[in-house]
C-alpha positions in Angstrom: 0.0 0.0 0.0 1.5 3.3 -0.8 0.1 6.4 0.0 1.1 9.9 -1.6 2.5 12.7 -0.1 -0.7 14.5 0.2 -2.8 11.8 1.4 -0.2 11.8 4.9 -0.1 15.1 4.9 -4.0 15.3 5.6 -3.9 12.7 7.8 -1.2 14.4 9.8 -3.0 17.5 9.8 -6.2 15.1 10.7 -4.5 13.8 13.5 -2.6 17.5 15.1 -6.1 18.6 14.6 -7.5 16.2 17.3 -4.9 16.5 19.9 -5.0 19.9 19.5 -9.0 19.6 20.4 -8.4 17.0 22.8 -5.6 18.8 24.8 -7.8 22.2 24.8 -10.7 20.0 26.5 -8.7 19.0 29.1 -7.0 22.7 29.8 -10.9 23.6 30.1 -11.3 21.2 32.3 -8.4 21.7 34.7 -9.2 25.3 34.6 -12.8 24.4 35.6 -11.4 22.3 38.5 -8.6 25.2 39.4 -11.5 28.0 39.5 -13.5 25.7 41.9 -10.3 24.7 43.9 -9.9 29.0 44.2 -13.7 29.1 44.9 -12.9 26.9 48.2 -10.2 28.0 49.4 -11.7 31.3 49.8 -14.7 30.1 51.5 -12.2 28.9 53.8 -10.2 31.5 54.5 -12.8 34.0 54.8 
């Protein structure tokens, strides 16, 4: 099976594309779980 140049290029771009969405889900939620972490520790030192 050989593939052309182009045909790996879009998959590479395919596959950056994902990460890319994957990893910026996960920064959303680690900065959801930071803001409440903030949230409590407020609360308790107020």
């Amino acid at each position: 099976m050989k593939t052309s140049p182009t045909k790996t290029t879009d998959l590479v771009k395919s596959i950056d594309k994902q990460l890319k969405a994957i990893l910026t889900e996960d920064i959303r939620k680690i900065d959801d779980v930071n803001v409440r972490s903030a949230a409590f520790l407020q609360l308790i030192a107020a």
